[in-house]
C-alpha positions as CSV (number, residue, x, y, z in Angstrom):
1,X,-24.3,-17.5,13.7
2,X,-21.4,-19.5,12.5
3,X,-21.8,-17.9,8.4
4,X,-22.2,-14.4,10.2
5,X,-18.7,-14.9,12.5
6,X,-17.7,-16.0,8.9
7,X,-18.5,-13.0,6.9
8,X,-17.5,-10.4,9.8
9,X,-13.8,-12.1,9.4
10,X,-14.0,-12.2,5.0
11,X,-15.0,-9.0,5.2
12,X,-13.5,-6.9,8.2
13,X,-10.0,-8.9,8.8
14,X,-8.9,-10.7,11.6
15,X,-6.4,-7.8,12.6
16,X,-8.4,-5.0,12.5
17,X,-11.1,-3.7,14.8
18,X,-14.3,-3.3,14.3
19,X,-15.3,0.4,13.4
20,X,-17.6,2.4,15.6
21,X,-20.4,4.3,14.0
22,X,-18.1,7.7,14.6
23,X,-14.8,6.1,13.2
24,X,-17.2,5.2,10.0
25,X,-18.3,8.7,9.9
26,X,-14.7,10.0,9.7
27,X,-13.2,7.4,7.2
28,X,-12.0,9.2,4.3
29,X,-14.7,9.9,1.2
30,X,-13.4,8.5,-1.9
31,X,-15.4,11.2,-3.6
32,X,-13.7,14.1,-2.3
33,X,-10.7,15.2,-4.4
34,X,-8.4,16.3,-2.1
35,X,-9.6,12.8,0.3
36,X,-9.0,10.9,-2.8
37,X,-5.3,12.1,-3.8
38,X,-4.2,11.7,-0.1
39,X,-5.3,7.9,-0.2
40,X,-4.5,7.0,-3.7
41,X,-1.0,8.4,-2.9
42,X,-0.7,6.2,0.0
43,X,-2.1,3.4,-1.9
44,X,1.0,3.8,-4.3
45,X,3.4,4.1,-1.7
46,X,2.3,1.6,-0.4
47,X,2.4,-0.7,-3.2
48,X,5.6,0.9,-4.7
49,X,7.2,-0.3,-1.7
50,X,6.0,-3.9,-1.7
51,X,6.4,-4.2,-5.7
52,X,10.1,-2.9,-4.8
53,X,10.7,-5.7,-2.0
54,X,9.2,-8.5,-4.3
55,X,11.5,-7.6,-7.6
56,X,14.3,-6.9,-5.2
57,X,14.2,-10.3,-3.6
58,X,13.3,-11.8,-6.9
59,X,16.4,-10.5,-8.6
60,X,18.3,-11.6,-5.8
61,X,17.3,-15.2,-6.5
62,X,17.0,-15.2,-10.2
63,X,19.8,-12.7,-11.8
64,X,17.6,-12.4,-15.4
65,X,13.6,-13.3,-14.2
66,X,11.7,-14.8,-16.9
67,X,8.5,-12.2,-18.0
68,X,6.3,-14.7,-16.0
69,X,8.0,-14.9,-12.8
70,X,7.9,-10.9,-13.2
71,X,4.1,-11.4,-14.2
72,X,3.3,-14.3,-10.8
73,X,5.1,-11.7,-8.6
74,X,3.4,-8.7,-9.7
75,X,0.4,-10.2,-9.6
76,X,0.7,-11.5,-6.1
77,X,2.2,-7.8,-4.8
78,X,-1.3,-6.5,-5.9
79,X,-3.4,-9.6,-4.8
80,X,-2.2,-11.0,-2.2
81,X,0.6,-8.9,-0.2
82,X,-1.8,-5.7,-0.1
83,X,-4.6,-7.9,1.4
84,X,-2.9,-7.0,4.7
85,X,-3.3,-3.0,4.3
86,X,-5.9,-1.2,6.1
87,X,-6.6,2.3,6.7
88,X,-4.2,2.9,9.7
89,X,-6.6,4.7,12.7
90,X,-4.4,7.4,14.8
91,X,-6.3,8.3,18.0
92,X,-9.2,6.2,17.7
93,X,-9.9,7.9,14.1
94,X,-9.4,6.9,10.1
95,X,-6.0,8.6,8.9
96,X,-5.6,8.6,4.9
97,X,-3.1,5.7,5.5
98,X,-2.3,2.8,4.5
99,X,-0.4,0.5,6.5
100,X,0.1,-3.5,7.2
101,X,1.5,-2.6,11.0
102,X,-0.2,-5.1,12.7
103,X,0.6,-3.4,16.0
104,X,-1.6,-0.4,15.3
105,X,-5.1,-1.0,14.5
106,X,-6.4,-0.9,10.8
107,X,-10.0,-0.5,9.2
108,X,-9.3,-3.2,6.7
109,X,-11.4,-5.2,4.7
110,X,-14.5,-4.3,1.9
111,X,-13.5,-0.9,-0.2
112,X,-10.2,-0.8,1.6
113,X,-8.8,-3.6,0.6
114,X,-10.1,-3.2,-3.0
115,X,-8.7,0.4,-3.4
116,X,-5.1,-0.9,-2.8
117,X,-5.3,-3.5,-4.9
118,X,-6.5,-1.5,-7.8
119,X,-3.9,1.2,-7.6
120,X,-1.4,-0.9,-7.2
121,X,-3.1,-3.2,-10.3
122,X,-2.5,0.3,-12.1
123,X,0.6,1.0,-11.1
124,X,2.0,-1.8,-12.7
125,X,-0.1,-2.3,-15.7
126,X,0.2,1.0,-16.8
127,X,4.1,1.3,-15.6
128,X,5.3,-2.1,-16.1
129,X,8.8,-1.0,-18.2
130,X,9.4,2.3,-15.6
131,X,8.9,-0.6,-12.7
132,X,11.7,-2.9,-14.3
133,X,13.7,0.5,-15.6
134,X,13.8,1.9,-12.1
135,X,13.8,-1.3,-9.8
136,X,17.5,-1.3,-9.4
137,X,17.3,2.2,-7.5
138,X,17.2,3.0,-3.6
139,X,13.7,1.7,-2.4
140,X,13.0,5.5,-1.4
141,X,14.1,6.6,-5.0
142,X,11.9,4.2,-6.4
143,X,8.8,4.7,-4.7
144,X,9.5,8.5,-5.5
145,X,10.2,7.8,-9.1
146,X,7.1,5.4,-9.0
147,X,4.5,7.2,-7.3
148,X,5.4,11.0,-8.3
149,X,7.1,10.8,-11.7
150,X,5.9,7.8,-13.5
151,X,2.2,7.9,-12.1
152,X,1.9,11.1,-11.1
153,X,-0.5,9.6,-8.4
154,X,0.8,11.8,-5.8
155,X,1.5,15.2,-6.2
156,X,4.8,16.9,-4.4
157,X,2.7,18.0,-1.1
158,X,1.3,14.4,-1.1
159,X,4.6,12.6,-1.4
160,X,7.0,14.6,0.9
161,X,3.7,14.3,3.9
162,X,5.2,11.3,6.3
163,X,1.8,10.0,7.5
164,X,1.0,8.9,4.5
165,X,3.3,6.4,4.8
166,X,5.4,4.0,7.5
167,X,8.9,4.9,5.8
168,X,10.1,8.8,4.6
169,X,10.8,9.0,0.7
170,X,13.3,11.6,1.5
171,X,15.5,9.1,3.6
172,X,16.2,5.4,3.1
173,X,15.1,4.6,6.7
174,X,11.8,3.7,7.6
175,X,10.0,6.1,9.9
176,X,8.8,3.5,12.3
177,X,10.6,0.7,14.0
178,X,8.4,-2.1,12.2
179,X,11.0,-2.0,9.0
180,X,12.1,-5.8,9.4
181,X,8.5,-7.3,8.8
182,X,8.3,-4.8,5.8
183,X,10.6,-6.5,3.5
């Protein structure tokens, strides 16, 4: 009993709920295209937004980072600081976002969690110089620049939609009222 309480929590989360047999049936399908651009743009903005906080703050403390502290920083973005995305549930069902709002509940854990991490892993390996090229923009120009231009993991439909995101690329201010424990 004890290795199963473990595994639920490794693999489900301690903040998310436990999905119902309908919420699994409507969780998005990574093999459908259109499913699978709505969630891989999330996944960037998502990741685009953390990669911007952890530069930003880094800079702040460092003026010139060393390639390393870039490289431990990125690295724990990806790892680490995306473990606590989910796929955010609107009215009891699976939306195509990703969010770390503890307050609302999450399907986290298992491809989720892996998903995120991987675009975001792409992101910056295959974008490193446009991350440190663009870092010193607006955090909405950024993620923009990031996700749309750079990437081109999210179309312009994709991009301007709001619920695929807690904070509005078109504005500087976040779109919910959770923006301190963002940053």
């Amino acid at each position: 009993l004890l290795w199963t309480v473990f595994y639920y929590f490794l693999l489900v989360g301690v903040s998310s709920v436990p999905l119902t047999e309908e919420q699994k049936e409507h969780m998005p399908d990574i093999g459908d295209k259109r499913d699978a651009s709505k969630l891989k743009c999330s996944a960037c903005r998502a990741s685009a937004f953390e990669i911007h906080a952890t530069m930003t703050q880094l800079k702040q403390q460092r003026k010139n980072p060393k390639e390393y502290e870039i490289i431990e920083h990125m690295d724990r973005v990806c790892e680490d600081t995306l473990g606590d995305y989910g796929i955010q549930l609107r009215n009891n069902r699976p939306t195509y976002k990703f969010s770390k709002d503890s307050q609302i509940s999450r399907a986290q854990g298992s491809w989720a969690s892996r998903y995120i991490k991987n675009v975001c892993s792409e992101l910056y390996t295959d974008h490193e110089d446009a991350i440190l090229r663009n870092i010193d923009k607006p955090r909405a120009s950024f993620i923009r620049t990031m996700c749309s231009v750079e990437s081109s993991l999210c179309n312009q439909e994709d991009m301007d939609n709001t619920e695929l995101a807690d904070f509005d690329v078109n504005d500087k201010h976040p779109i919910t009222q959770h923006n301190a424990q963002d940053l």
